[in-house]
mmCIF file of the N, C-alpha and C atoms, coordinates in Angstrom:
data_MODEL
# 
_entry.id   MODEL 
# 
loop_
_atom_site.group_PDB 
_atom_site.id 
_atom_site.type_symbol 
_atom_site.label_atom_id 
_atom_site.label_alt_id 
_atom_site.label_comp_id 
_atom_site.label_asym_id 
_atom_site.label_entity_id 
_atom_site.label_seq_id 
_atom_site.pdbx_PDB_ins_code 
_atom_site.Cartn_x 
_atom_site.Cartn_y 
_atom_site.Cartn_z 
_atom_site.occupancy 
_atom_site.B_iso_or_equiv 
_atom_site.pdbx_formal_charge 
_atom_site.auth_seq_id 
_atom_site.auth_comp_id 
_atom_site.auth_asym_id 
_atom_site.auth_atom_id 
_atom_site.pdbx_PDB_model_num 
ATOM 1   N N  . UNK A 1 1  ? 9.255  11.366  -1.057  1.00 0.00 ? 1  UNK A N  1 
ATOM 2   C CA . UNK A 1 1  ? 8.456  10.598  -1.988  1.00 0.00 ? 1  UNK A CA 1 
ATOM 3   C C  . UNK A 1 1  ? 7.065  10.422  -1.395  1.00 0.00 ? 1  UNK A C  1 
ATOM 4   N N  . UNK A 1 2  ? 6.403  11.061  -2.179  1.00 0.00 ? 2  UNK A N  1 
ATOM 5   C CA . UNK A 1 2  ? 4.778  10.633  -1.436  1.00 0.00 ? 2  UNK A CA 1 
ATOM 6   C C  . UNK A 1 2  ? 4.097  9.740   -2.257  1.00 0.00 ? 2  UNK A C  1 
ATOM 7   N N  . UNK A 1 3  ? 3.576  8.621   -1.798  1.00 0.00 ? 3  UNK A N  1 
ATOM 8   C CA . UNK A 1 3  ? 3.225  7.542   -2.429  1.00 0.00 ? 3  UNK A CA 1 
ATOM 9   C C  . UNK A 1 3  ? 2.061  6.949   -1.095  1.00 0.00 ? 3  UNK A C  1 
ATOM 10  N N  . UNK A 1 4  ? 0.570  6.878   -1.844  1.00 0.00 ? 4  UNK A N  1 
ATOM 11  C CA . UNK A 1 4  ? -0.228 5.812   -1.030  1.00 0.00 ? 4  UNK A CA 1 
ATOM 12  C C  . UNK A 1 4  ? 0.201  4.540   -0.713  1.00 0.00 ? 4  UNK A C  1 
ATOM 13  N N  . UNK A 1 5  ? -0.462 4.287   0.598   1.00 0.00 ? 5  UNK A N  1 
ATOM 14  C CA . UNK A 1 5  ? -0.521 2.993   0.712   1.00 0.00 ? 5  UNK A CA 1 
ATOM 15  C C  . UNK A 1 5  ? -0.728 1.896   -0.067  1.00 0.00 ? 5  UNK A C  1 
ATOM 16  N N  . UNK A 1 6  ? -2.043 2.399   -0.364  1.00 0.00 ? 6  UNK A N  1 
ATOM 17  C CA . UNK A 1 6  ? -2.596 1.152   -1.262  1.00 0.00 ? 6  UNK A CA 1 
ATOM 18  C C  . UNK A 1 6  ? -1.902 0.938   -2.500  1.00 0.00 ? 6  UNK A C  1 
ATOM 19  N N  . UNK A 1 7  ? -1.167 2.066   -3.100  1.00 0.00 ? 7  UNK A N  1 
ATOM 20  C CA . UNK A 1 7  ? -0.632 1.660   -4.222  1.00 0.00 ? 7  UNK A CA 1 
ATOM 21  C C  . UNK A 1 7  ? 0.572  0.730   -4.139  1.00 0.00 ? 7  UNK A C  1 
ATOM 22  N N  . UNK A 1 8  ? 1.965  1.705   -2.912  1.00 0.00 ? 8  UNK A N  1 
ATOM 23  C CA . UNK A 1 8  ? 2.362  0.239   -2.677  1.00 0.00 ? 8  UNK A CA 1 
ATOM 24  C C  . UNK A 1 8  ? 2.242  -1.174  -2.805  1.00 0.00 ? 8  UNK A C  1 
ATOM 25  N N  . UNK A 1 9  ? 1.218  -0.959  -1.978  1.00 0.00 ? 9  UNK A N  1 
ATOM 26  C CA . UNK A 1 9  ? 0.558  -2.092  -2.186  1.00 0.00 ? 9  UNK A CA 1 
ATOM 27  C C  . UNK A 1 9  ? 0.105  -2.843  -3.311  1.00 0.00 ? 9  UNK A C  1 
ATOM 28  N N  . UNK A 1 10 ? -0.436 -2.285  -4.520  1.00 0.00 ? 10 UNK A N  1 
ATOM 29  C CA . UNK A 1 10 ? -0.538 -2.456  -5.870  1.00 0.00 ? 10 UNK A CA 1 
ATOM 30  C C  . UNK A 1 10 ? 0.484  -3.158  -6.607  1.00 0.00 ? 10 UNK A C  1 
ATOM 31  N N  . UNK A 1 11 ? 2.307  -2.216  -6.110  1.00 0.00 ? 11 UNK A N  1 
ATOM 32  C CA . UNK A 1 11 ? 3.175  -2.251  -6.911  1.00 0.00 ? 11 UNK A CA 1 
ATOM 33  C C  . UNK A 1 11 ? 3.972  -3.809  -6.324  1.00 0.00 ? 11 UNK A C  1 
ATOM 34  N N  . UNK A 1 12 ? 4.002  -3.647  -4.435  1.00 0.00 ? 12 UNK A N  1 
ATOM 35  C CA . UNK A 1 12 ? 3.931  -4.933  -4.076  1.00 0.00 ? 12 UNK A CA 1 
ATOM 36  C C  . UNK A 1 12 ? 3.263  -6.452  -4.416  1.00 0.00 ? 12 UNK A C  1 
ATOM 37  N N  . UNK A 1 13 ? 2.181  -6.564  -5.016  1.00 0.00 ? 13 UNK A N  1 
ATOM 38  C CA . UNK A 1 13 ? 1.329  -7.563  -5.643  1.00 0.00 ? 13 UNK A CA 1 
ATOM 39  C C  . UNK A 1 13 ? 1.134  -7.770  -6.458  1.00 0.00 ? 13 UNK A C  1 
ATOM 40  N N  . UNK A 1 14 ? 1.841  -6.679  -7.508  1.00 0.00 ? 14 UNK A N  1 
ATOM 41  C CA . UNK A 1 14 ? 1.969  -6.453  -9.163  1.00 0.00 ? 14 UNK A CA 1 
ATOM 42  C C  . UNK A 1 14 ? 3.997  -7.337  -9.152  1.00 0.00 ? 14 UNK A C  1 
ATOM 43  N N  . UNK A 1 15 ? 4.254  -6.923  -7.881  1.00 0.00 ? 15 UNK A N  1 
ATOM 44  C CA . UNK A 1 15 ? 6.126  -8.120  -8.586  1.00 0.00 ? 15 UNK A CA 1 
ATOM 45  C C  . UNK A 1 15 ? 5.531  -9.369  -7.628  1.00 0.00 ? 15 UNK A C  1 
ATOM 46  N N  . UNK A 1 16 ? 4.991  -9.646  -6.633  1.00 0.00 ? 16 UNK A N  1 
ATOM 47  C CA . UNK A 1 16 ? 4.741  -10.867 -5.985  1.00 0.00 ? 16 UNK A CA 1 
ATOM 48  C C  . UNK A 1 16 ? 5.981  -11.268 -5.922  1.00 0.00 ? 16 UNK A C  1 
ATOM 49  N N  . UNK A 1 17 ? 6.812  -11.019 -5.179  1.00 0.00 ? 17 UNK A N  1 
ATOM 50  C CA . UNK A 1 17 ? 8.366  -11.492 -4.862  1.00 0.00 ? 17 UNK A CA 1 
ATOM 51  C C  . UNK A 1 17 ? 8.078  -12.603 -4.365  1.00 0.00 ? 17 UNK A C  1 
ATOM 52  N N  . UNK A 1 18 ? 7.022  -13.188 -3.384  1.00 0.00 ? 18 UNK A N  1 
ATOM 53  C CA . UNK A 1 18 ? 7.407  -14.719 -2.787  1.00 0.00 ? 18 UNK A CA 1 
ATOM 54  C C  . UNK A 1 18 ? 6.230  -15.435 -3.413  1.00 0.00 ? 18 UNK A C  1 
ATOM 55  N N  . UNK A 1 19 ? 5.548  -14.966 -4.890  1.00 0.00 ? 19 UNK A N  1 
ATOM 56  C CA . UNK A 1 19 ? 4.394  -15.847 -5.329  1.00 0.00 ? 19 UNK A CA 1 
ATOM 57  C C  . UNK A 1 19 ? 3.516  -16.104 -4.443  1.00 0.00 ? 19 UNK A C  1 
ATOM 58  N N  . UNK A 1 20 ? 3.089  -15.102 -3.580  1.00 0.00 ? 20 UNK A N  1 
ATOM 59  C CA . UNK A 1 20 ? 1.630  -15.119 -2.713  1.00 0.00 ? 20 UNK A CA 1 
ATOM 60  C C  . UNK A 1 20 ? 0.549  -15.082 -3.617  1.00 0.00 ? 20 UNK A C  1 
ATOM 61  N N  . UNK A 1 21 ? 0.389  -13.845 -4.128  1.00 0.00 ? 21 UNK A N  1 
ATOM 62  C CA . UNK A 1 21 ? -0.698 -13.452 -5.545  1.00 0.00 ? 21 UNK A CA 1 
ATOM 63  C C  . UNK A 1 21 ? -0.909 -14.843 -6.289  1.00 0.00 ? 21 UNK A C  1 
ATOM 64  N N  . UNK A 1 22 ? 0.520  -14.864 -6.901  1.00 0.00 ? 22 UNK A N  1 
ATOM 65  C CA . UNK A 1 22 ? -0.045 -16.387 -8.067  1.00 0.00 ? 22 UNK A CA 1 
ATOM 66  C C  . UNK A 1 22 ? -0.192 -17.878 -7.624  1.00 0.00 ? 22 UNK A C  1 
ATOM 67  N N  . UNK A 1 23 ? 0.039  -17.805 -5.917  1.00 0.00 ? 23 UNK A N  1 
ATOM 68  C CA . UNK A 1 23 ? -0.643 -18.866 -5.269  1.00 0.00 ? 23 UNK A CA 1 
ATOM 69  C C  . UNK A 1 23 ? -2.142 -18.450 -4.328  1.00 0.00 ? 23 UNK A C  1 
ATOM 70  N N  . UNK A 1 24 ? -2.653 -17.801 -4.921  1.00 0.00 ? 24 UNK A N  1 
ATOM 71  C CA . UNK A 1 24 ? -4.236 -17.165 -4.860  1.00 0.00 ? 24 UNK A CA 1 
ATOM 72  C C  . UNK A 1 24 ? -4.706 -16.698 -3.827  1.00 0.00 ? 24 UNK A C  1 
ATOM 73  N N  . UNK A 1 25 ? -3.157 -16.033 -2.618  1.00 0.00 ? 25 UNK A N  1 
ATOM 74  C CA . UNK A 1 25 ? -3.819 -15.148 -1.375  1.00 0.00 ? 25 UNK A CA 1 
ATOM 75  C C  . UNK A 1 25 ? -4.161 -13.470 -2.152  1.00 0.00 ? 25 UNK A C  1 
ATOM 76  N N  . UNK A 1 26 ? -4.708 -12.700 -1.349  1.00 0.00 ? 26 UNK A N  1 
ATOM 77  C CA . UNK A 1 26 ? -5.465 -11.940 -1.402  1.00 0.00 ? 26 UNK A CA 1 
ATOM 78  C C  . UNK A 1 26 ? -4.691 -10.529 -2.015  1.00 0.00 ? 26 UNK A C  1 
ATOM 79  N N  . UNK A 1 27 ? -5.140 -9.638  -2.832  1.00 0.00 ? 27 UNK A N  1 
ATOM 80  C CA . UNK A 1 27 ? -3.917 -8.808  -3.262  1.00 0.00 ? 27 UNK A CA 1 
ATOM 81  C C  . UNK A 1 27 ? -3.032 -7.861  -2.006  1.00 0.00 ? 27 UNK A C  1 
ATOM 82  N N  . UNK A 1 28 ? -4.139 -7.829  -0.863  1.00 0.00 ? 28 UNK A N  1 
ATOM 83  C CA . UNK A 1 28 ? -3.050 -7.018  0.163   1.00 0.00 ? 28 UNK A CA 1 
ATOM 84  C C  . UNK A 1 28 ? -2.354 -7.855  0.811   1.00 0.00 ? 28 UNK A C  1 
ATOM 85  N N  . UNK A 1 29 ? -2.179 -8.803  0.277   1.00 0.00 ? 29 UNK A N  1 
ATOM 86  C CA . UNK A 1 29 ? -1.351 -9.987  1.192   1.00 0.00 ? 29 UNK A CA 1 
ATOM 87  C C  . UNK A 1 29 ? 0.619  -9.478  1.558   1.00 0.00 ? 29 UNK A C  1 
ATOM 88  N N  . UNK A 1 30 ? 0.970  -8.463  0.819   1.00 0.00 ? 30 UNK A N  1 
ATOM 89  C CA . UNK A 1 30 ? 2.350  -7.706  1.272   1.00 0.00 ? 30 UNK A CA 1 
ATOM 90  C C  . UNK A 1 30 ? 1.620  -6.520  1.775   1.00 0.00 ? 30 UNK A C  1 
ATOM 91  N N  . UNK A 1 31 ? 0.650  -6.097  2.627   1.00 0.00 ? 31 UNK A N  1 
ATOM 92  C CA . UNK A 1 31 ? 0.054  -4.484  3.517   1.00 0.00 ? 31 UNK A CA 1 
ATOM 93  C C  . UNK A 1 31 ? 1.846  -4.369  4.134   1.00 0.00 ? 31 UNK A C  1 
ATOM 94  N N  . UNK A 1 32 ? 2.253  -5.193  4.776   1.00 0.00 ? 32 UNK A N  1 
ATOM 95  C CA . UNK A 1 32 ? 3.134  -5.588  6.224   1.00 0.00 ? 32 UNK A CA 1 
ATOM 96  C C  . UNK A 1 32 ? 4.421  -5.129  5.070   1.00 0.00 ? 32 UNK A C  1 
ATOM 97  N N  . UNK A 1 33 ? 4.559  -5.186  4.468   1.00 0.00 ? 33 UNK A N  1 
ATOM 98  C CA . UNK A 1 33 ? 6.242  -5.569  3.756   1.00 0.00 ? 33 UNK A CA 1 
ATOM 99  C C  . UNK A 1 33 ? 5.886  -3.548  3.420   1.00 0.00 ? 33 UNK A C  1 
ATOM 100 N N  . UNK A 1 34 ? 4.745  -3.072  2.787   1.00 0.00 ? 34 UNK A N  1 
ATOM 101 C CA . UNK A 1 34 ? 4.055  -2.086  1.764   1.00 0.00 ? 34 UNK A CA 1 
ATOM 102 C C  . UNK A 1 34 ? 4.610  -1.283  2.940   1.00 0.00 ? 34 UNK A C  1 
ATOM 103 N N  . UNK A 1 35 ? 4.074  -1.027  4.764   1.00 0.00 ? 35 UNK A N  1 
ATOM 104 C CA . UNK A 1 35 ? 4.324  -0.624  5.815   1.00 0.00 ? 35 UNK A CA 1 
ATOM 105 C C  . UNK A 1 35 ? 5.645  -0.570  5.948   1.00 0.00 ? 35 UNK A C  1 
ATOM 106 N N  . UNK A 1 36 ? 6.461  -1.463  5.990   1.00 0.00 ? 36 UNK A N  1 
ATOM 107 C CA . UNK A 1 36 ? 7.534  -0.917  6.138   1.00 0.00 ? 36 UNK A CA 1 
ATOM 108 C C  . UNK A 1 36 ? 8.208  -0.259  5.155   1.00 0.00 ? 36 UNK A C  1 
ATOM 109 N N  . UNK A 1 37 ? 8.261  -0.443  3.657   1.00 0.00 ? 37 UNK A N  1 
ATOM 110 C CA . UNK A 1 37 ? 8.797  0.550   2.824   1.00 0.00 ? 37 UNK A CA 1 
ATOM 111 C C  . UNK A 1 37 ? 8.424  1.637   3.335   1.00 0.00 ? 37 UNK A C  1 
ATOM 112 N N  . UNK A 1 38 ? 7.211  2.211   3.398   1.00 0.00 ? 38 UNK A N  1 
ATOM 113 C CA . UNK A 1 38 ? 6.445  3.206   3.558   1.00 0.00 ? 38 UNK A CA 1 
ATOM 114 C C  . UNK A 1 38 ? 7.156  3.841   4.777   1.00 0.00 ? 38 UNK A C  1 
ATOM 115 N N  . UNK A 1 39 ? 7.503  3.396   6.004   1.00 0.00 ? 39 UNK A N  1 
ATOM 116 C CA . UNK A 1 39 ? 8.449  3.609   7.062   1.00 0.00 ? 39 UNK A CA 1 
ATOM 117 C C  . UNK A 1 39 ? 10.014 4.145   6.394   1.00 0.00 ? 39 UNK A C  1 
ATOM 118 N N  . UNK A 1 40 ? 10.579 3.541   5.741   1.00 0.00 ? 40 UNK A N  1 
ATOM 119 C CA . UNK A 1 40 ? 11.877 4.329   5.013   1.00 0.00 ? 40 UNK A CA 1 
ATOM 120 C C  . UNK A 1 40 ? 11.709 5.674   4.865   1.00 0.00 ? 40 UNK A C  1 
ATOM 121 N N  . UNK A 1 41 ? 13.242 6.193   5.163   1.00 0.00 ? 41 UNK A N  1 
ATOM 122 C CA . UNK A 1 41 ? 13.488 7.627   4.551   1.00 0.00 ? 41 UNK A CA 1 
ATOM 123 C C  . UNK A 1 41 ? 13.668 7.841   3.275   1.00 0.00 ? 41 UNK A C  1 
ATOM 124 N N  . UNK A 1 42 ? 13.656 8.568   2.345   1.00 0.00 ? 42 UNK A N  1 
ATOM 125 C CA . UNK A 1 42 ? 12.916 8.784   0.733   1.00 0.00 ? 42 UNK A CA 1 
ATOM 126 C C  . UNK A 1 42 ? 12.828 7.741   0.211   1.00 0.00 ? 42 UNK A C  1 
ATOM 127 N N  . UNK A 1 43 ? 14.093 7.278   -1.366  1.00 0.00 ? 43 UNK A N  1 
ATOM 128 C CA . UNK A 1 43 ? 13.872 6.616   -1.895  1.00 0.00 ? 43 UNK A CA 1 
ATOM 129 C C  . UNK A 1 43 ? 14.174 5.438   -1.160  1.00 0.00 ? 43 UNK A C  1 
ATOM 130 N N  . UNK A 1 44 ? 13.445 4.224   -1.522  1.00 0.00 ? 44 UNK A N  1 
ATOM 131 C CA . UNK A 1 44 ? 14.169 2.697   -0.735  1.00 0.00 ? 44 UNK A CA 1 
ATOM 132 C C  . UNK A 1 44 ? 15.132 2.435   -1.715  1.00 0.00 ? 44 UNK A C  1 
ATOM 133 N N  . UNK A 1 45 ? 16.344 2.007   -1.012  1.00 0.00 ? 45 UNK A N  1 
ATOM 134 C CA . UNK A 1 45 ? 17.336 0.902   -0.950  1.00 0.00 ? 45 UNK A CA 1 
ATOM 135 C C  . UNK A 1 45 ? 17.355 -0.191  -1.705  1.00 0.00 ? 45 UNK A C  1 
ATOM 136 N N  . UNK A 1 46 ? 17.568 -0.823  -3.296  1.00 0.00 ? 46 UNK A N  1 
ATOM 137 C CA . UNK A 1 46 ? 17.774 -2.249  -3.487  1.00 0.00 ? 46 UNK A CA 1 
ATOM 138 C C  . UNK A 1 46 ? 17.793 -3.251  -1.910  1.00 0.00 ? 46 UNK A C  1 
ATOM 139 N N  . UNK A 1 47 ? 18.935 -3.063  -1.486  1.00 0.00 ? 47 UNK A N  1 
ATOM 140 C CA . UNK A 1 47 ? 19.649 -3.419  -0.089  1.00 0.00 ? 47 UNK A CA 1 
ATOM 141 C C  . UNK A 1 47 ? 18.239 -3.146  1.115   1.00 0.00 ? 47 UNK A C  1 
ATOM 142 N N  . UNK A 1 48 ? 17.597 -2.283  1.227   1.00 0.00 ? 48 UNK A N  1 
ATOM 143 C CA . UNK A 1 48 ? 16.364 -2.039  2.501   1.00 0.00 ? 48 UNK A CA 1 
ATOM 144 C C  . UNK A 1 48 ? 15.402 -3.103  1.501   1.00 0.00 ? 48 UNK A C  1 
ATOM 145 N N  . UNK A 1 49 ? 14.716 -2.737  0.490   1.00 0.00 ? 49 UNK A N  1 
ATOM 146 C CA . UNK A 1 49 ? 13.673 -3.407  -0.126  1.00 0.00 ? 49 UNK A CA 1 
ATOM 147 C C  . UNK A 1 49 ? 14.057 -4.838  0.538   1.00 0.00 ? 49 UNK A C  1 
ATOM 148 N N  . UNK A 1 50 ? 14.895 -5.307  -0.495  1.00 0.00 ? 50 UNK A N  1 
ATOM 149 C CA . UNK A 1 50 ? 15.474 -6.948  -0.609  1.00 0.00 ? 50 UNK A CA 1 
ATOM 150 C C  . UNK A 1 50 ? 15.339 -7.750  0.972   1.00 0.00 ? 50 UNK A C  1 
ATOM 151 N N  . UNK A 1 51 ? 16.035 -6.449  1.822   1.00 0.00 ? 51 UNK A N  1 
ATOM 152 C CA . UNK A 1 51 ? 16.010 -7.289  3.590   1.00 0.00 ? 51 UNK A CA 1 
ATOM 153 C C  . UNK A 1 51 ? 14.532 -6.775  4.021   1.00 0.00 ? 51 UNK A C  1 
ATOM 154 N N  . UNK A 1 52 ? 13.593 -6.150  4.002   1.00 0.00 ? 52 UNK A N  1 
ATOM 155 C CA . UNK A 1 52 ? 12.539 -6.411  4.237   1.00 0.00 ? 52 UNK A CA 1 
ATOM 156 C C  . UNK A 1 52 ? 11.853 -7.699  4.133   1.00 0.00 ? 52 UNK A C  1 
ATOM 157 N N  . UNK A 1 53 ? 11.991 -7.749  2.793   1.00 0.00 ? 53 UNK A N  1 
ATOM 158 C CA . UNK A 1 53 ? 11.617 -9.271  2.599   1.00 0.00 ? 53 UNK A CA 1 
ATOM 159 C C  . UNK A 1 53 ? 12.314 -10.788 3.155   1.00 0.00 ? 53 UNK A C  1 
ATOM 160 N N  . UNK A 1 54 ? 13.341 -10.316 3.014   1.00 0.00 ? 54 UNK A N  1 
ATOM 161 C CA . UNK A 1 54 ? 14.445 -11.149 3.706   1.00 0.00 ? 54 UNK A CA 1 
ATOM 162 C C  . UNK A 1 54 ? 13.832 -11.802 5.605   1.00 0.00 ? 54 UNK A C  1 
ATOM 163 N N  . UNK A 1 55 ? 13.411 -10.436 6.173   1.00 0.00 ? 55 UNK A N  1 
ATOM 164 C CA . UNK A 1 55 ? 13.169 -10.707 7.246   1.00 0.00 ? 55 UNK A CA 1 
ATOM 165 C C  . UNK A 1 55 ? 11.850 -11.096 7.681   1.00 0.00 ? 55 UNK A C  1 
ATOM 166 N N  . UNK A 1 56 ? 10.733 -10.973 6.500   1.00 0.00 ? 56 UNK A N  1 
ATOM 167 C CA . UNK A 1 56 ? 9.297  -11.184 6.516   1.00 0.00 ? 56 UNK A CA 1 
ATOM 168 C C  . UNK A 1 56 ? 9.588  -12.371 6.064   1.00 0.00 ? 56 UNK A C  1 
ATOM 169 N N  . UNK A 1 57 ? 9.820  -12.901 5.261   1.00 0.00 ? 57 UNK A N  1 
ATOM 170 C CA . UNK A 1 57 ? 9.845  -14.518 5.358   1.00 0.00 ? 57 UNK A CA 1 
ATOM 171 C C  . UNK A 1 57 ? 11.061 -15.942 5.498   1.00 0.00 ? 57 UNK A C  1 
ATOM 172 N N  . UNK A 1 58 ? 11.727 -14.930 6.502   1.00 0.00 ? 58 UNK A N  1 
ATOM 173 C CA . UNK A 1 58 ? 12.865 -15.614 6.658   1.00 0.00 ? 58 UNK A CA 1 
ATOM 174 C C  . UNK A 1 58 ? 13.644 -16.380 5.883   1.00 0.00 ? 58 UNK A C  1 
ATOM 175 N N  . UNK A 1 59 ? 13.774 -15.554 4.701   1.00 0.00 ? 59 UNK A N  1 
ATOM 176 C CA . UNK A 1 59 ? 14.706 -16.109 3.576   1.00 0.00 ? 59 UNK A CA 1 
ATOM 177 C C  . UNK A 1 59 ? 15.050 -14.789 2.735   1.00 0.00 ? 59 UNK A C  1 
ATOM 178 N N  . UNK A 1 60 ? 16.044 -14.841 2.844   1.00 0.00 ? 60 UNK A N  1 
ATOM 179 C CA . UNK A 1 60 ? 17.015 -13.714 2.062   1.00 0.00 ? 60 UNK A CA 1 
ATOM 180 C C  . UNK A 1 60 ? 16.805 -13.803 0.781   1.00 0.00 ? 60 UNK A C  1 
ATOM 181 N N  . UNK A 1 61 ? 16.418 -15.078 -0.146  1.00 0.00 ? 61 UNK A N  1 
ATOM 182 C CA . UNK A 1 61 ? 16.463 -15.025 -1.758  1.00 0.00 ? 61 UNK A CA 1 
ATOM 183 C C  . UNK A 1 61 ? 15.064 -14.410 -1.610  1.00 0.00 ? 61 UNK A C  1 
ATOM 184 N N  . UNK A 1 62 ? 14.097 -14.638 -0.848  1.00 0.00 ? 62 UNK A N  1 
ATOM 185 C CA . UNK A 1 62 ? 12.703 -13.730 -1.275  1.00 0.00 ? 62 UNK A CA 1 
ATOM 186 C C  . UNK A 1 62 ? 12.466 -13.218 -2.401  1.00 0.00 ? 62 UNK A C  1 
ATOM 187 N N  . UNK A 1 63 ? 12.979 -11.845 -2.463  1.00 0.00 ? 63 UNK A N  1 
ATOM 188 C CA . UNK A 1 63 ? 12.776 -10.789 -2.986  1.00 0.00 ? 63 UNK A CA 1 
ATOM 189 C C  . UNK A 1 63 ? 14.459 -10.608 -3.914  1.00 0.00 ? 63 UNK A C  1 
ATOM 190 N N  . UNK A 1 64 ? 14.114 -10.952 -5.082  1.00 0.00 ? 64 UNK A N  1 
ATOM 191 C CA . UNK A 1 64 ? 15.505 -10.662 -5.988  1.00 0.00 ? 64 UNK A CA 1 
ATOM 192 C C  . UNK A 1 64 ? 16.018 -9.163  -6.127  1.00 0.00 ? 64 UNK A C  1 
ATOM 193 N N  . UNK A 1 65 ? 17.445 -8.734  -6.016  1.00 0.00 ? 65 UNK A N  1 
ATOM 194 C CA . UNK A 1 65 ? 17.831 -7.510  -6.302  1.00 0.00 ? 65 UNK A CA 1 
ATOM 195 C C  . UNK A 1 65 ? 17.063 -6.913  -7.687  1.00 0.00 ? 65 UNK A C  1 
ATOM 196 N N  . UNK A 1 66 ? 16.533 -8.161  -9.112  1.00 0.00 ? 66 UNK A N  1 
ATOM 197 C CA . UNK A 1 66 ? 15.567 -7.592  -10.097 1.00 0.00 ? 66 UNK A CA 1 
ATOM 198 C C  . UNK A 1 66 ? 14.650 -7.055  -9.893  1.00 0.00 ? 66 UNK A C  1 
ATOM 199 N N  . UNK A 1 67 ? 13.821 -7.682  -8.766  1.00 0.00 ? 67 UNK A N  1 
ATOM 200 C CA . UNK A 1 67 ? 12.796 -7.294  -8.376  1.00 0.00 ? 67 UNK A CA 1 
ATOM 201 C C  . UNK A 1 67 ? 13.003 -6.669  -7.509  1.00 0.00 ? 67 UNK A C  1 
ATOM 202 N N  . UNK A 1 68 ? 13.685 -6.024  -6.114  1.00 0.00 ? 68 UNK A N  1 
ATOM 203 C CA . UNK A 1 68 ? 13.687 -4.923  -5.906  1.00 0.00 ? 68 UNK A CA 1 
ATOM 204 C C  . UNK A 1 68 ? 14.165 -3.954  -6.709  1.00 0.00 ? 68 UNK A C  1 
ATOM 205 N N  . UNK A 1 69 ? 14.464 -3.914  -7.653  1.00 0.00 ? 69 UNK A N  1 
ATOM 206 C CA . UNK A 1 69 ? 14.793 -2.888  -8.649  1.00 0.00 ? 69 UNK A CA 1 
ATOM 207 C C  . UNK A 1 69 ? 13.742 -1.993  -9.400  1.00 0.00 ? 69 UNK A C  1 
ATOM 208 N N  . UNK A 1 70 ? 12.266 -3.469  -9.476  1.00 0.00 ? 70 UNK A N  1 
ATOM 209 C CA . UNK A 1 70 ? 11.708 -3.227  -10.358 1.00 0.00 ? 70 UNK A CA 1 
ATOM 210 C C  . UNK A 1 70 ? 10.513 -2.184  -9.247  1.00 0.00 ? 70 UNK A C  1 
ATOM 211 N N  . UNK A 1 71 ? 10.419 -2.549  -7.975  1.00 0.00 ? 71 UNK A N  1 
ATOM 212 C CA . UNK A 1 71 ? 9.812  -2.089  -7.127  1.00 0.00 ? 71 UNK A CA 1 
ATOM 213 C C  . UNK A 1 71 ? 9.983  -0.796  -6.846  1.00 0.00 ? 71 UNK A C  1 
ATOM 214 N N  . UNK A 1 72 ? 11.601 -0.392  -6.472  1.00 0.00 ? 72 UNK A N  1 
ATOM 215 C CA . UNK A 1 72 ? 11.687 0.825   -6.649  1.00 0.00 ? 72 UNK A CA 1 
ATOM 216 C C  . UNK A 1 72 ? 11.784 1.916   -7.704  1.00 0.00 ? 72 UNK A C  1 
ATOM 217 N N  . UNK A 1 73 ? 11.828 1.425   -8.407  1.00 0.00 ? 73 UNK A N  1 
ATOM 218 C CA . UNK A 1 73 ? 11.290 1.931   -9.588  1.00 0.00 ? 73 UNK A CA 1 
ATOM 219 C C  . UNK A 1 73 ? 9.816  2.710   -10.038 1.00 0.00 ? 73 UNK A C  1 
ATOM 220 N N  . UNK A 1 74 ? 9.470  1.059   -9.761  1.00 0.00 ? 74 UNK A N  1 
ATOM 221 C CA . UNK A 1 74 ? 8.028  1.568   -9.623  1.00 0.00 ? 74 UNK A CA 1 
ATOM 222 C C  . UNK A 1 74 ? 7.197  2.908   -8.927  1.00 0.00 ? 74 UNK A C  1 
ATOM 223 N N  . UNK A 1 75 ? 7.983  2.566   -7.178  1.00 0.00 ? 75 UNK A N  1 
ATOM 224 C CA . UNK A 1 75 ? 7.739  3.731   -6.325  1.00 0.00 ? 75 UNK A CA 1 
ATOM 225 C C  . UNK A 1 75 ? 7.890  5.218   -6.610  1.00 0.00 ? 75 UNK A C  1 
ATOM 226 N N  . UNK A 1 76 ? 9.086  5.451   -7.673  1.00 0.00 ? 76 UNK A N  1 
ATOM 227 C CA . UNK A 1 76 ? 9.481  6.733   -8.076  1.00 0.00 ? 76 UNK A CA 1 
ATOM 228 C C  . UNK A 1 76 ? 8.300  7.153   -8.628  1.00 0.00 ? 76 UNK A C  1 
ATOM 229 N N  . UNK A 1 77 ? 7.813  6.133   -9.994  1.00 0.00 ? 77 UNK A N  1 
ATOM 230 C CA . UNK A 1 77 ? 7.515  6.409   -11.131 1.00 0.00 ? 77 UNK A CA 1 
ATOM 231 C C  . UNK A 1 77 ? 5.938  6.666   -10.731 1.00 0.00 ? 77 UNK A C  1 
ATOM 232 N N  . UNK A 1 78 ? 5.498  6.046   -9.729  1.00 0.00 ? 78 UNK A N  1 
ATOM 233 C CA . UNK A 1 78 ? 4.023  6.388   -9.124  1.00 0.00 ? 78 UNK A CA 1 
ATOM 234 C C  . UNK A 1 78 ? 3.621  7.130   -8.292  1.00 0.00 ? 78 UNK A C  1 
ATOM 235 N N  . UNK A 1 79 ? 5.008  7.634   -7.600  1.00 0.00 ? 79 UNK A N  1 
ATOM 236 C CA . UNK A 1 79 ? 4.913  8.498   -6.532  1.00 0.00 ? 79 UNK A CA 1 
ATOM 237 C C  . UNK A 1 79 ? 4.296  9.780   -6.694  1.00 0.00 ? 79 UNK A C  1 
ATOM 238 N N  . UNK A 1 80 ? 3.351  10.788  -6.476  1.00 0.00 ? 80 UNK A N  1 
ATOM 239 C CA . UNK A 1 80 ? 3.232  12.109  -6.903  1.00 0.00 ? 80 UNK A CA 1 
ATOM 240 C C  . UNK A 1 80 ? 2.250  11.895  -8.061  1.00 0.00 ? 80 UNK A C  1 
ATOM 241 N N  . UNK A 1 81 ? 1.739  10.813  -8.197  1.00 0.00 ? 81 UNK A N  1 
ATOM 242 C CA . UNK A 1 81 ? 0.873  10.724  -9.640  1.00 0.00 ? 81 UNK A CA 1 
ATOM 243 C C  . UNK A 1 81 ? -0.605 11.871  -9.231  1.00 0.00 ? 81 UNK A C  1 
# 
């Protein structure tokens, strides 16, 4: 899957799993979470997505299995654009 950074990043700040964005930090405010997807082998994981987040803010509900759903999704669907 080849996919930019920055878009990650895009698709990361477009679900705002822990409401960073709509509490008014900066849109690369997931670069760190964007990095490690980006580190995975092809597609991500519901299960990898979800514990990324899990372990970036030390809370497992973080990031909902919806919303990693909607993330990887995303990644497919932008990947190669």
């Amino acid at each position: 899957m080849a996919i930019t950074r920055d878009e990650v990043i895009r698709i990361l700040a477009e679900a705002d799993p822990a409401g960073l964005i709509a509490g008014g930090a900066p849109r690369d405010e997931y670069a760190a979470e964007a990095d490690a997807i980006l580190g995975l082998q092809g597609v991500p994981k519901l299960t990898e997505i979800t514990g990324i987040f899990a372990v970036s803010f030390s809370d497992p509900g973080t990031c909902t299995r919806e919303t990693a759903r909607w993330i990887a999704e995303e990644l497919v669907r932008r990947a190669d654009r």
